[in-house]
C-alpha positions in Angstrom: 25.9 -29.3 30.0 29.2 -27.3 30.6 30.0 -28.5 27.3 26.8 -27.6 25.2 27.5 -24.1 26.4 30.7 -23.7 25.6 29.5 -25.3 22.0 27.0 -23.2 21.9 28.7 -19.8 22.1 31.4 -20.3 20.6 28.5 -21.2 17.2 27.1 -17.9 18.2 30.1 -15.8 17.7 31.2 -17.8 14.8 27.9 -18.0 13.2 27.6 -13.4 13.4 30.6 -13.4 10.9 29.1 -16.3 9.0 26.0 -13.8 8.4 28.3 -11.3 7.6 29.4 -12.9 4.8 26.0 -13.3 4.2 24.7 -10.1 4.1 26.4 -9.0 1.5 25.0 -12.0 -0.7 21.6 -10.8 0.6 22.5 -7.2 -0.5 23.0 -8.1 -4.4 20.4 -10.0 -4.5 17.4 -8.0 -3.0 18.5 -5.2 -6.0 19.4 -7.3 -8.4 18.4 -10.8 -8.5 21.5 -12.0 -9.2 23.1 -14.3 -6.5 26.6 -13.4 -6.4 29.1 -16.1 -7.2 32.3 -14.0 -6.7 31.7 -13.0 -2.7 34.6 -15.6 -2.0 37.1 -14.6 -4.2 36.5 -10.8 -3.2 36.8 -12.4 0.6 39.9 -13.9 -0.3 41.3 -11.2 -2.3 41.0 -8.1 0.0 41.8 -10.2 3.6 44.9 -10.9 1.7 45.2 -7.5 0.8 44.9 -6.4 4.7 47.9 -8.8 5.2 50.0 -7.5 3.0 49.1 -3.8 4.4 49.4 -4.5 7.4 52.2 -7.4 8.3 54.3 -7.2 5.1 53.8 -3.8 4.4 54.3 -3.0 8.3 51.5 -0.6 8.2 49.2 0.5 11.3 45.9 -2.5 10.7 43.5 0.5 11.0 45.4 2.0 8.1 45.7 -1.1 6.3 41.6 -1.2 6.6 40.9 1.6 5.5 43.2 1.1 2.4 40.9 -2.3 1.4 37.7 -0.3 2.1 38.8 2.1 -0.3 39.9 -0.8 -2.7 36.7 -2.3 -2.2 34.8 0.6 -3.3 36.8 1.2 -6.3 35.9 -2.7 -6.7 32.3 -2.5 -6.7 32.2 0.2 -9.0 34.4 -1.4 -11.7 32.2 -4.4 -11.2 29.2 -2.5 -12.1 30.7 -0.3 -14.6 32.7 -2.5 -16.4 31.7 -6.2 -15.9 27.9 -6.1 -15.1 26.1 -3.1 -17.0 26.7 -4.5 -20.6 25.0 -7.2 -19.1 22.0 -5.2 -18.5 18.9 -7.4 -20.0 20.6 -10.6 -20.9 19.4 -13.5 -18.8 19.9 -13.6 -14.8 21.6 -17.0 -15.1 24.1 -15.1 -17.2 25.4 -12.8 -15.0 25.2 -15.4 -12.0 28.2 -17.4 -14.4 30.3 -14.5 -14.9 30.1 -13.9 -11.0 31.2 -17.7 -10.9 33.9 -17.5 -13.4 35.1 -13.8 -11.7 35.0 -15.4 -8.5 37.8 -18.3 -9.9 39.6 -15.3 -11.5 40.4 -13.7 -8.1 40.8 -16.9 -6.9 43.5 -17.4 -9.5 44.8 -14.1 -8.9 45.5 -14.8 -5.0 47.4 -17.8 -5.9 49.9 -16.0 -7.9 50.4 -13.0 -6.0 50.2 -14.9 -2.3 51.3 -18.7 -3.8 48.1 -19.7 -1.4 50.1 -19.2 1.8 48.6 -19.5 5.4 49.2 -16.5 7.1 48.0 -14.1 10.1 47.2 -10.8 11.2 49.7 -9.8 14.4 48.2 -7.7 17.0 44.6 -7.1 15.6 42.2 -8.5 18.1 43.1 -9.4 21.2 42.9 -13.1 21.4 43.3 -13.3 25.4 40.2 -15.4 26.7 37.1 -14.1 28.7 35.5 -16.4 31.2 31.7 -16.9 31.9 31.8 -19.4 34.3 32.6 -22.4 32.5 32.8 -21.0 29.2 36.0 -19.9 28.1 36.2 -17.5 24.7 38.7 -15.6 23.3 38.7 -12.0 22.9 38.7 -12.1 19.1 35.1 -13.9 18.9 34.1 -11.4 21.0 34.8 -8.2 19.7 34.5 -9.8 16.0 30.3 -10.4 17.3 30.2 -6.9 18.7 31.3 -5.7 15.2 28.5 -7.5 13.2 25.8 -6.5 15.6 27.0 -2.9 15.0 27.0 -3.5 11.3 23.7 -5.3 11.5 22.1 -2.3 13.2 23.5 0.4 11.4 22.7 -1.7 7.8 18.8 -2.0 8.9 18.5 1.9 9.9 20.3 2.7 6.8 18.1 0.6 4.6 14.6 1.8 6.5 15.1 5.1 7.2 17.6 6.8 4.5 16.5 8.2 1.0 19.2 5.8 -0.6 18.8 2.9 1.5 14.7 3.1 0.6 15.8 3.7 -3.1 17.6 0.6 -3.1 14.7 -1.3 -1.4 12.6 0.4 -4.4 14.7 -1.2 -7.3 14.8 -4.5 -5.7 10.6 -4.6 -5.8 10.8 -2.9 -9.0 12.9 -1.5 -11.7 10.8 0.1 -13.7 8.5 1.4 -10.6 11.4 2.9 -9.1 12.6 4.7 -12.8 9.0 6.3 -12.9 9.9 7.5 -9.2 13.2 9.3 -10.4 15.3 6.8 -9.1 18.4 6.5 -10.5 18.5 2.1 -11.5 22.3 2.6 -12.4 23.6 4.7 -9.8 21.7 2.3 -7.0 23.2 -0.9 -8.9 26.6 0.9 -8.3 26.2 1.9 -4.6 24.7 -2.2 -4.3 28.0 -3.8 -5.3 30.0 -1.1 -3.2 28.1 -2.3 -0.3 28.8 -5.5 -0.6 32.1 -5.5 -1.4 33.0 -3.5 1.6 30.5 -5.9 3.8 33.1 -8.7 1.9 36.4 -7.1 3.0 35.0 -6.4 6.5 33.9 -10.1 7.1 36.8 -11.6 5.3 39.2 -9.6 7.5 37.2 -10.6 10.7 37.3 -14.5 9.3 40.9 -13.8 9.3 41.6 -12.6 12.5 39.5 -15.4 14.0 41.4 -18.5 12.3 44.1 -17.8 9.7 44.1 -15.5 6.3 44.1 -18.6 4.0 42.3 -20.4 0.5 39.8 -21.6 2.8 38.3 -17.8 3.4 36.8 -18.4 -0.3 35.2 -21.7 0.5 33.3 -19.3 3.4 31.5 -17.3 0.5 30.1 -20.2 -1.0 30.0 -23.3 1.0 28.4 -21.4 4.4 27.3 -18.1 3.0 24.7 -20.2 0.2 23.6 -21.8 3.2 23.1 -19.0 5.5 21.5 -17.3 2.7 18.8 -19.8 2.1 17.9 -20.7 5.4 17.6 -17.3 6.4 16.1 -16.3 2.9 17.4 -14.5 0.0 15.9 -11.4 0.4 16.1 -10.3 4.4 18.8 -8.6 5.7 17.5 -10.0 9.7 17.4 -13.7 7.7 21.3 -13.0 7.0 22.3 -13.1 10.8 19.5 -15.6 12.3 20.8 -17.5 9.5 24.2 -17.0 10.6 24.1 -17.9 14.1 21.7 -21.2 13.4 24.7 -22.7 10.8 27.7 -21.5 13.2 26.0 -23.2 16.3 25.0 -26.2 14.3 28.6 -26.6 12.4 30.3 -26.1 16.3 28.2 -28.4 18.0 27.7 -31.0 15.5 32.2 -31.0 15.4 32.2 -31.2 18.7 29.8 -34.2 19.2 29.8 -36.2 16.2 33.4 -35.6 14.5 34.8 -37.6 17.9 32.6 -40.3 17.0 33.7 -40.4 13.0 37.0 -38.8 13.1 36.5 -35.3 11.8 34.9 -33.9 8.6 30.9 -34.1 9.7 31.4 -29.8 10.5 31.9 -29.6 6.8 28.8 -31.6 5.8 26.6 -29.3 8.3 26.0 -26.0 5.9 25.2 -28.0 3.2 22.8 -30.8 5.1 21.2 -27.3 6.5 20.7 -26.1 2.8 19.4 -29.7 1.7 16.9 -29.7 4.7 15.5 -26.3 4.1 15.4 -26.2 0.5 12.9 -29.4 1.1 11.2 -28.2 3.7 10.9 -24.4 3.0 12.7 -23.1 0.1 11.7 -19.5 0.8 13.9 -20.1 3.7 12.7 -18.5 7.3 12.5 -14.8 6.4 12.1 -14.7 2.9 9.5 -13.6 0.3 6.8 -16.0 -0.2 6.0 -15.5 -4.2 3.2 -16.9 -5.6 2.5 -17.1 -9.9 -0.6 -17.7 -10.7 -1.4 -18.7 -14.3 
């Protein structure tokens, strides 16, 4: 039992920044439609990009944070501008490629600027361990959990109760709705891939300080946020983190239970055996939008 707990939230904290990561596939999608290919490669970029702020350039990490923030901005908006807008009524499944083929770009780009080292943040989070009882966990999972619960919140009030969060909730129901309301399709597209870029820099840097800034961070934006995403449905924000927490408790106790028994590897197969299950079982995931076509 001792053990199950300490399995169990230690999946907990790691399974917040898994909806993290999520979220800000959720985001795109809910205004767009598109599912965003490129969230690893924009993980991977700008936690490198905190690295090299803070360690090599020797820079204060809140400094170096707030230096990818503004990057990521500037990001989302040359995305929009540049990339997606002249893509503006061609097919969805064309814009999900480019996101695919801008997501091995970055990936590309990483390996020649970094050479796909492993490396660290020094003196982030403190990594010292608290102790409930039997469960021991360290100070990083800790404060990395508290972090997405703030974001969580402050995401949900944002998108219920502000003009631009409801505008964006009015473009992903309808485009042409929301024109005919005076909203601005173009500008809420923009302020979409901000968001999400930012909500990638912030969850790749927490990944980072958790385990090691490394290639695997863009493995996180496919091969668990997909899954999070579908389980917790492509269109709710709440879905994102419930989502979350059910894959980074099922990866953590499934490694700690099974991958003694085969030698390693079955906390690999778990996202995608979750995504397999509940694309059979209900493909509209837990939270998601139920839509029905009739002919």
């Amino acid at each position: 039992m001792e053990m199950f707990l300490q399995f169990l939230v230690t999946g907990i904290m790691l399974g917040g920044v898994y909806g993290l990561v999520a979220l800000g596939l959720v985001i795109i999608y809910k205004s767009s439609g598109v599912l965003n290919l490129a969230h690893g490669g924009f993980l991977l970029l700008l936690s490198f990009l905190a690295w090299t702020f803070a360690d090599a350039m020797g820079l204060p990490m809140w400094l170096s944070i707030i230096l990818v923030l503004a990057v990521s901005v500037l990001l989302g908006l040359l995305m929009e501008r540049v990339i997606l807008r002249p893509l503006t009524g061609q097919p969805i499944l064309a814009t999900i490629i480019v996101t695919l083929a801008i997501g091995f770009f970055l990936d590309g780009i990483v390996i020649m600027a970094w050479g796909g080292d492993i490396v660290s943040y020094e003196k982030f989070l403190p990594r010292a361990p608290f102790t409930w009882g039997s469960v021991i966990i360290s100070q990083s999972y800790v404060w990395s959990f508290l972090v997405v619960i703030a974001l969580f919140f402050i995401l949900l009030i944002f998108f219920n109760y502000t003009k631009h969060g409801l505008a964006m909730q009015m473009v992903s129901e309808d485009h042409q709705v929301a024109r005919s309301m005076g909203v601005n399709v173009r500008t809420v597209f923009a302020q979409t891939w901000v968001f999400a870029i930012v909500i990638a820099a912030i969850s790749g840097i927490l990944y980072g300080a958790l385990h090691t800034v490394s290639m695997e961070i863009m493995e996180i934006g496919l091969v668990k946020a997909i899954p999070v995403v579908l389980l917790g449905g492509l269109n709710s924000l709440v879905g994102a983190l419930v989502g979350g927490l059910i894959i980074g408790v099922a990866e953590v106790v499934g490694a700690g239970y099974i991958d003694p028994i085969i030698g390693g590897g079955f906390k690999d197969v778990v996202p995608l055996l979750v995504m397999l299950i509940i694309l059979i079982v209900k493909p509209y995931g837990l939270f998601g939008w139920v839509r029905i076509e009739r002919i």
